[in-house]
C-alpha positions as CSV (number, residue, x, y, z in Angstrom):
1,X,334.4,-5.0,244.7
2,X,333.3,-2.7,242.3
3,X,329.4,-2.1,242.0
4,X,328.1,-2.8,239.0
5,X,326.8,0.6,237.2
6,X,322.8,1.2,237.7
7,X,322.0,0.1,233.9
8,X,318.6,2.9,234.2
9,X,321.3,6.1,234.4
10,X,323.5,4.3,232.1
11,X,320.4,4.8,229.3
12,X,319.6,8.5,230.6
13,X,323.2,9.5,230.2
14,X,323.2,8.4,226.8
15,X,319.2,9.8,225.8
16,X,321.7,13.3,227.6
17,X,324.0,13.1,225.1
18,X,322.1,12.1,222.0
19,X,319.3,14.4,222.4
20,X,321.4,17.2,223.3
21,X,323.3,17.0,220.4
22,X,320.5,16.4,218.4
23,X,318.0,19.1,219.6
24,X,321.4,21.6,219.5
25,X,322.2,20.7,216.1
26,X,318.6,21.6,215.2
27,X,318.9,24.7,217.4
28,X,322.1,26.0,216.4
29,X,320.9,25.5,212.7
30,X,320.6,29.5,212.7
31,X,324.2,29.4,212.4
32,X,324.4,27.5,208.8
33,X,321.1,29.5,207.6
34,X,323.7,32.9,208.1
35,X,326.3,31.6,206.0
36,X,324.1,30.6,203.4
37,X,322.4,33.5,202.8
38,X,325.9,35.5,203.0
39,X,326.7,32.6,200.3
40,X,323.6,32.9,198.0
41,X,321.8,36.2,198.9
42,X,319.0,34.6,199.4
43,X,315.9,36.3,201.2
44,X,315.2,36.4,204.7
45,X,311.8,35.0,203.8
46,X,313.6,31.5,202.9
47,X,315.4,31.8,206.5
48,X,311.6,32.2,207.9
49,X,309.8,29.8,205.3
50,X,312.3,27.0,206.5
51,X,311.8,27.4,210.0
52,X,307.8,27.0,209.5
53,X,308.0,24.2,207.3
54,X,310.2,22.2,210.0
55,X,307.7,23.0,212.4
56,X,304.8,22.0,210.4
57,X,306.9,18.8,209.3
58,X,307.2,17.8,212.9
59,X,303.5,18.1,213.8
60,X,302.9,16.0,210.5
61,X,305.1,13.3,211.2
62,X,305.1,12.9,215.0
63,X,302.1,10.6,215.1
64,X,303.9,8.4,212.7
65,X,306.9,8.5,214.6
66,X,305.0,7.1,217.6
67,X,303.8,5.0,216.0
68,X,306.7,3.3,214.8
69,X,308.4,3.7,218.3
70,X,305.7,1.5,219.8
71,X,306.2,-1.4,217.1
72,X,310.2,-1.2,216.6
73,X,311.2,0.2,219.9
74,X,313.4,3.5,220.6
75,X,316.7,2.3,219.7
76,X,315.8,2.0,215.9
77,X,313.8,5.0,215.1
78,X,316.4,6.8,216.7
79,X,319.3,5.1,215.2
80,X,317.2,5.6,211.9
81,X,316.8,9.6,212.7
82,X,320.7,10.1,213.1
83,X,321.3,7.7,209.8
84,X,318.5,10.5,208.0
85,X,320.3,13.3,210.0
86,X,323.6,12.6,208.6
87,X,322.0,12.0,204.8
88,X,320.1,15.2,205.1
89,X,323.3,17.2,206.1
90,X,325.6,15.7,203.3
91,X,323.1,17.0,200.9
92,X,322.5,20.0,202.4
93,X,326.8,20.5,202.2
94,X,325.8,20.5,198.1
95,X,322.8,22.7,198.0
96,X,323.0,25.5,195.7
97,X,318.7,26.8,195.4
98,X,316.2,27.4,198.1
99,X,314.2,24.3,196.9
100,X,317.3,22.3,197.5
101,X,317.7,23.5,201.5
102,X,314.0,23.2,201.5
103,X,313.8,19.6,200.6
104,X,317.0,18.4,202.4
105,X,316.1,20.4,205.1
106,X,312.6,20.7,205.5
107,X,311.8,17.2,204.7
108,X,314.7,15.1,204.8
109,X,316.5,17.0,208.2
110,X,313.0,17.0,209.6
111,X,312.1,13.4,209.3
112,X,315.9,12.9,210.7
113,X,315.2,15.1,213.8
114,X,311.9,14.1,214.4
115,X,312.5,10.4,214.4
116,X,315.9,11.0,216.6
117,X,313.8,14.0,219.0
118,X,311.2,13.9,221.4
119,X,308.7,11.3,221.2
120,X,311.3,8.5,221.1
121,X,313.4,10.0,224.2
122,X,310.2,10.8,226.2
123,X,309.2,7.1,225.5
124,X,312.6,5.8,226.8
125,X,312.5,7.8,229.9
126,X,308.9,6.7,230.5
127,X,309.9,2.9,230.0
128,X,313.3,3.3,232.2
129,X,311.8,5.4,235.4
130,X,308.3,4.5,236.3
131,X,309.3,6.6,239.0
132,X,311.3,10.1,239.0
133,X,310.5,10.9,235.3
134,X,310.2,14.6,236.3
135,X,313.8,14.8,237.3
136,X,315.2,12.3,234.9
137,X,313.0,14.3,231.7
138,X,314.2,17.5,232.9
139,X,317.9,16.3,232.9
140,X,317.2,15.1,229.1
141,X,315.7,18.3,228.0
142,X,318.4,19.9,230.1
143,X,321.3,18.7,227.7
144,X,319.5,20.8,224.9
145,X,320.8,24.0,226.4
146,X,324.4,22.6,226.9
147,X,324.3,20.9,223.1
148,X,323.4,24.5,221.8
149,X,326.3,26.1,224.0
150,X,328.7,23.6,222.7
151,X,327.6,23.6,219.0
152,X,326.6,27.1,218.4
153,X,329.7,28.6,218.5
154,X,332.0,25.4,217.7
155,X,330.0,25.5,214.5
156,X,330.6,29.0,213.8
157,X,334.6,28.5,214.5
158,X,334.4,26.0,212.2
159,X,332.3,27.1,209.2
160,X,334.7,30.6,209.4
161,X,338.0,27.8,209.0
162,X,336.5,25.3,206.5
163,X,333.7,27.1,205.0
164,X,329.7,25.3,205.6
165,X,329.6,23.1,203.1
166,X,332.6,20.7,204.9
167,X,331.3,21.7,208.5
168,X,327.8,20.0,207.0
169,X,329.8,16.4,206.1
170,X,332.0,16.6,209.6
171,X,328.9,16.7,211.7
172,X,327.4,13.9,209.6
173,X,330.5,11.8,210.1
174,X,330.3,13.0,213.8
175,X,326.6,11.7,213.9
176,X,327.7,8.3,212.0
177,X,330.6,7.7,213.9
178,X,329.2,8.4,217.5
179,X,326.1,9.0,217.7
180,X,324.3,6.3,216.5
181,X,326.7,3.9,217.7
182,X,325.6,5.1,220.7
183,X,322.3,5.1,220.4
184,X,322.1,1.3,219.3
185,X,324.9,0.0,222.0
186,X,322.8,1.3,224.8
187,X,319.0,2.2,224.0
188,X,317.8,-1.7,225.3
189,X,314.1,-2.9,226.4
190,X,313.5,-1.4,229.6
191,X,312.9,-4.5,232.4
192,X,309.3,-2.0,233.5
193,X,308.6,-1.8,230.0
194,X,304.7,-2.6,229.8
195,X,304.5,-2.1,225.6
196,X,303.3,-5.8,224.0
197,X,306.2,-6.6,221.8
198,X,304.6,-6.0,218.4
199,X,301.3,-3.9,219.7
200,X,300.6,-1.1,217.6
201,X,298.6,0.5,220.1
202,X,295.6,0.2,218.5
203,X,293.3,-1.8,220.4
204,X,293.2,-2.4,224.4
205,X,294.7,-4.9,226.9
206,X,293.9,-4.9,230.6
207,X,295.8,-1.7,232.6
208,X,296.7,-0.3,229.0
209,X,295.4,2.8,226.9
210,X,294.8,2.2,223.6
211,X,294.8,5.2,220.9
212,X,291.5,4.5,220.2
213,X,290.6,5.4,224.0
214,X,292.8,7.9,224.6
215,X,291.8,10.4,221.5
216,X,288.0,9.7,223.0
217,X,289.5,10.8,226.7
218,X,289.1,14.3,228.0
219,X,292.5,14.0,229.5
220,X,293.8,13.5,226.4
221,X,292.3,16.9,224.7
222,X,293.0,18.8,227.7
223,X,296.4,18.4,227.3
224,X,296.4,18.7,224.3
225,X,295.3,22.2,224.1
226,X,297.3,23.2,227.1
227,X,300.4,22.3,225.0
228,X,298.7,24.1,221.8
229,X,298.3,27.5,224.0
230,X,301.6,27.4,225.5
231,X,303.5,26.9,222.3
232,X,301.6,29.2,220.4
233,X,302.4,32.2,223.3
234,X,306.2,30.9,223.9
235,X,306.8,30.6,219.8
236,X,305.7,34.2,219.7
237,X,307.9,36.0,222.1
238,X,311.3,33.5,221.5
239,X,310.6,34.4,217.8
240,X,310.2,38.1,217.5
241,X,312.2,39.1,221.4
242,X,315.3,40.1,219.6
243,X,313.3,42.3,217.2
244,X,311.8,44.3,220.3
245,X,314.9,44.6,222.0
246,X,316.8,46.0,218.9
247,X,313.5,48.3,218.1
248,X,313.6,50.4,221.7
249,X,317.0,50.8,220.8
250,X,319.2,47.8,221.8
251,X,322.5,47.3,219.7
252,X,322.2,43.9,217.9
253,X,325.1,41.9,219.1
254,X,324.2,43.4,223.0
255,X,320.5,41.7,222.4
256,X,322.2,38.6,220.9
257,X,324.1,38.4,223.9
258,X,321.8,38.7,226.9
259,X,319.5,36.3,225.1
260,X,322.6,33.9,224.9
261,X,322.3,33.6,228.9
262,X,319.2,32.2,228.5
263,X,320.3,28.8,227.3
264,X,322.2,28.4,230.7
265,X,319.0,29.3,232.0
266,X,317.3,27.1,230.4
267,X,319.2,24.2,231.0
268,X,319.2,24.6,234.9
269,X,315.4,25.1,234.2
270,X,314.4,21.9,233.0
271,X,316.4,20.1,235.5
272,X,315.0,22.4,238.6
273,X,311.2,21.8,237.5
274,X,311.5,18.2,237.0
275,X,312.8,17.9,240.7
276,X,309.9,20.1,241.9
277,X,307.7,17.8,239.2
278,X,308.5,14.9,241.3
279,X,308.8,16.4,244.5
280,X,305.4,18.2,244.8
281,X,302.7,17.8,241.7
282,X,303.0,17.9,238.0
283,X,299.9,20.9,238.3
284,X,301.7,22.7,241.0
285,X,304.9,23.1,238.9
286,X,303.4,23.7,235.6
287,X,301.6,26.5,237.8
288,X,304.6,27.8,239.1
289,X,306.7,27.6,235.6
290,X,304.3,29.8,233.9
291,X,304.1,32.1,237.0
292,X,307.7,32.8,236.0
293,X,307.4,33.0,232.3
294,X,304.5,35.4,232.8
295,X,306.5,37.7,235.4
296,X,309.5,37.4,232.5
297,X,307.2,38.4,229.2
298,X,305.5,41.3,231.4
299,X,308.8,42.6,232.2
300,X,309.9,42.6,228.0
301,X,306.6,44.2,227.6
302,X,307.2,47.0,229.6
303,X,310.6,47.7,228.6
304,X,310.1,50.7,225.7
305,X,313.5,51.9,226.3
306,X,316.8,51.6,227.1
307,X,316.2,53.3,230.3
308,X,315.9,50.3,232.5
309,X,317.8,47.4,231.3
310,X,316.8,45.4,234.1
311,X,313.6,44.5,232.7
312,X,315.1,42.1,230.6
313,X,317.2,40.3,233.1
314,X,314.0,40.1,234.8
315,X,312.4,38.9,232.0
316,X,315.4,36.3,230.6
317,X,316.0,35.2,234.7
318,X,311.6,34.6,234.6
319,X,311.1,33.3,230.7
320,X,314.5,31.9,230.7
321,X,314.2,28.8,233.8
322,X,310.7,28.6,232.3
323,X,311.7,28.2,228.5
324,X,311.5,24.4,228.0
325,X,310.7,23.3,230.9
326,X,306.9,23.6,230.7
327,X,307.7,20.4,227.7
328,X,309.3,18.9,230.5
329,X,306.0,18.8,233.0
330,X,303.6,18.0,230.3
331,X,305.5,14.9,228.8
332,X,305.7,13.6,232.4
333,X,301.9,13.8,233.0
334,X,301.1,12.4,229.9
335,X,303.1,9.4,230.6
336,X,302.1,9.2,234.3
337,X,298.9,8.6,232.4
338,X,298.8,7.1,229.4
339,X,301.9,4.9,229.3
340,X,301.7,1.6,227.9
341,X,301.5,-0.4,224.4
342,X,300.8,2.5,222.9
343,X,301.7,5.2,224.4
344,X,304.6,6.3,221.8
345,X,301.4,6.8,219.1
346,X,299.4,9.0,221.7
347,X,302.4,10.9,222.6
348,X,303.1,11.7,219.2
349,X,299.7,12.5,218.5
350,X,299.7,15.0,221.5
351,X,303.1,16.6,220.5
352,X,301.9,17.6,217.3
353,X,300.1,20.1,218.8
354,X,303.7,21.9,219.6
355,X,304.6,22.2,216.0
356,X,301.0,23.8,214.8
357,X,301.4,25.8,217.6
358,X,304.8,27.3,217.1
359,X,304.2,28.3,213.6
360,X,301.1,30.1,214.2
361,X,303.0,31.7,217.0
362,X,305.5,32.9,214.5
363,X,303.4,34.2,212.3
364,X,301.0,35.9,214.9
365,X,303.6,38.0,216.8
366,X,304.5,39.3,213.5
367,X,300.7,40.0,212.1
368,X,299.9,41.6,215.4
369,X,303.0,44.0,215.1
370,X,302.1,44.7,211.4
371,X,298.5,45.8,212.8
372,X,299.7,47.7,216.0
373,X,303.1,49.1,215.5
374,X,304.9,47.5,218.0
375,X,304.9,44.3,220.5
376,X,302.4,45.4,223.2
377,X,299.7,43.1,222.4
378,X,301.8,40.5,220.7
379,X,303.3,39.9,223.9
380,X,300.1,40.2,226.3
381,X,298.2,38.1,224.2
382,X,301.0,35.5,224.3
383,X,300.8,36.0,228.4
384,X,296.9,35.2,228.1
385,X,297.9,32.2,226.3
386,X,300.2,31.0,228.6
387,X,298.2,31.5,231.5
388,X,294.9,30.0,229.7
389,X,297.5,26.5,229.1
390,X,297.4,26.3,233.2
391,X,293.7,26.3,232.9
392,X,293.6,22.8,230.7
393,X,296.5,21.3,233.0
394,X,294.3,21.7,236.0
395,X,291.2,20.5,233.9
396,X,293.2,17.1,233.4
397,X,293.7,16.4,237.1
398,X,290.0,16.8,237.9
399,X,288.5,14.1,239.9
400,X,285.1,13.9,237.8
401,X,287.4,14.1,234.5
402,X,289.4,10.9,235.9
403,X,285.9,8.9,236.8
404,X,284.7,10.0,233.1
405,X,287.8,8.7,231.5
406,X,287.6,5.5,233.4
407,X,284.3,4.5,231.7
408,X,285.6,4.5,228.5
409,X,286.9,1.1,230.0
410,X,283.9,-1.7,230.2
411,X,286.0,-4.5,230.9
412,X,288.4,-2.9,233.7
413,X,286.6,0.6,234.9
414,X,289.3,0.7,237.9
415,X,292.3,1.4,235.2
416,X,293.0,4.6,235.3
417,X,297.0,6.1,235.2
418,X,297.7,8.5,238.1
419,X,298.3,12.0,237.3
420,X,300.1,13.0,239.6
């Protein structure tokens, strides 16, 4: 007799595929943004303009996200996201200004992969796996790096056969068709799910954070600038790497192509640090993934020249199983403690944090190169950063920050989520 499949991994291999191919679309964007400028001649300031207004976009509209995950559940925000997704991509298949891409992109897109991204898909893994949400988060955020693999170059093969404005409508069919058929066949109520049907998350219940306690909770801060620090430091060197490599005297299309390996990287990343997550402590391997990304940014510092290439396979083998894992650990610990009714609003207000934090990234590297000449202190003052993020993760798993938080509750001082 066959055993019936585990319904839990059923639901994280879809939240695989659909974030992968949602968080690859988004990454692989770069692609479409080349052909439209060899279309139009547009600037490379709309290329970079874009790119910050998505960011800025997400941090806006993450809160809201959350809080519409907590009151109509994953599996119609993100259904909803793919429906905007495919909208946003038909009309970007008919764009012919910059304020065109900018509103189908920057607003419509955005809203699309926002409500179809992170917050959503970190609440589904939270409501499915009370327990192992390290190793099951890092297999989520693990399909990004396959999904940008896949999609990258597929895209690329297909724009130079059918031109961008037809790859545009045969991803949005793609997304129609499968994706959010998907989504809605599978995405169901978790039987551990502790959110109150129609809570909004606004006001307490016995065992639960409310948002009104957690934006007063130390915890809450701390991890909120840890992920503000970390973003603003990894923002800076993913943004301006290639730049450094091509300046000491790199070809272009060699730099491309070491920087490629990193998404396998990446991908094995995630998935390896969520084990360890789980295995160990959150702190210990949020400590240990910046060890590695702060080995791999000293290593691009010091390479000047061509002379010793391996610097940068230290530096993409260090930065590389680092790169996205470090969202992995945190959305773990802030669901080990403040899942509940409301937790899709508080995640979202904590995420936001990642999109103010990359576009100041982006635009620091670049104001500290104007100033210096080259990268040197870009990059160490992204390592600070990074290293100063470990600080506020270890601040949040303080005993005496733990017994503070608990008296923000006066009907039920023992609640208090584990952090570890």
């Amino acid at each position: 007799m066959l055993r019936k499949p585990d319904p839990s991994w059923i639901v994280a291999g879809a939240a695989s595929l659909t974030f992968g191919f949602v968080r690859g679309l988004h990454t692989s964007f770069a692609v479409f943004f080349v052909a439209l400028l060899d279309t139009f001649q547009w600037s490379r300031g709309v290329t970079a303009g874009l790119q910050s207004a998505s960011l800025i976009m997400d941090a806006l509209v993450s809160p809201f996200i959350g809080r519409l995950t907590d009151r109509l559940g994953p599996r119609r925000v993100v259904a909803a996201g793919g429906i905007l997704l495919a909208a946003g991509l038909v009309l970007c298949s008919r764009v012919s200004t910059p304020w065109e891409l900018y509103l189908y992109f920057g607003v419509v897109m955005s809203l699309g992969f926002a409500a179809s991204g992170v917050v959503p898909h970190v609440l589904v893994v939270a409501e499915w796996f009370p327990t192992r949400r390290g190793l099951v988060l890092g297999i989520v955020y693990g399909a990004v790096g396959v999904g940008t693999l896949i999609l990258s170059p597929l895209s690329q093969w297909l724009i130079s056969l059918w031109g961008w404005p037809r790859v545009f409508q045969v991803l949005a069919a793609a997304i129609l068709i499968a994706v959010v058929p998907l989504v809605w066949s599978t995405y169901r109520p978790s039987p551990h799910d502790s959110r109150a049907a129609t809570g909004s998350g606004g006001g307490a219940s016995a065992g639960q954070w409310s948002v009104r306690l957690a934006l007063r909770s130390i915890q809450f801060w701390s991890l909120f600038i840890s992920r503000l620090l970390g973003s603003i430091g990894t923002v800076l060197v993913i943004t301006h790497q290639v730049a450094h490599v091509v300046d000491i005297g790199y070809g272009h299309i060699w730099a491309a192509g070491v920087f490629g390996v990193m998404a396998f990287v990446s991908a094995a990343g995630r998935v390896t640090f969520g084990y360890i997550a789980d295995a160990f402590t959150k702190r210990a391997a949020y400590t240990l993934n910046i060890v590695c990304a702060s080995v791999g940014v000293t290593a691009l510092t010091l390479a000047t020249d061509t002379a010793h290439p391996w610097l940068l396979y230290v530096y993409v083998g260090g930065f590389g199983i680092a790169f996205g894992s470090r969202a992995v650990i945190l959305s773990a610990i802030t669901a080990d403690i403040f899942s509940g009714r409301g937790f899709g609003t508080i995640f979202g207000l904590s995420v936001a944090s990642v999109g103010f934090g990359g576009a100041t990234g982006a635009w620091l590297g670049g104001a500290l190169h104007d100033l210096t000449g080259d990268y040197v202190v870009s990059f160490n003052v992204a390592n600070g950063l990074l290293i100063s993020s470990v600080v506020a993760v270890w601040v949040t798993g303080l005993d005496w920050m733990r017994r503070f938080d608990r008296r923000l509750w006066p009907d039920d001082p023992a609640v208090a989520k584990g952090n570890d």
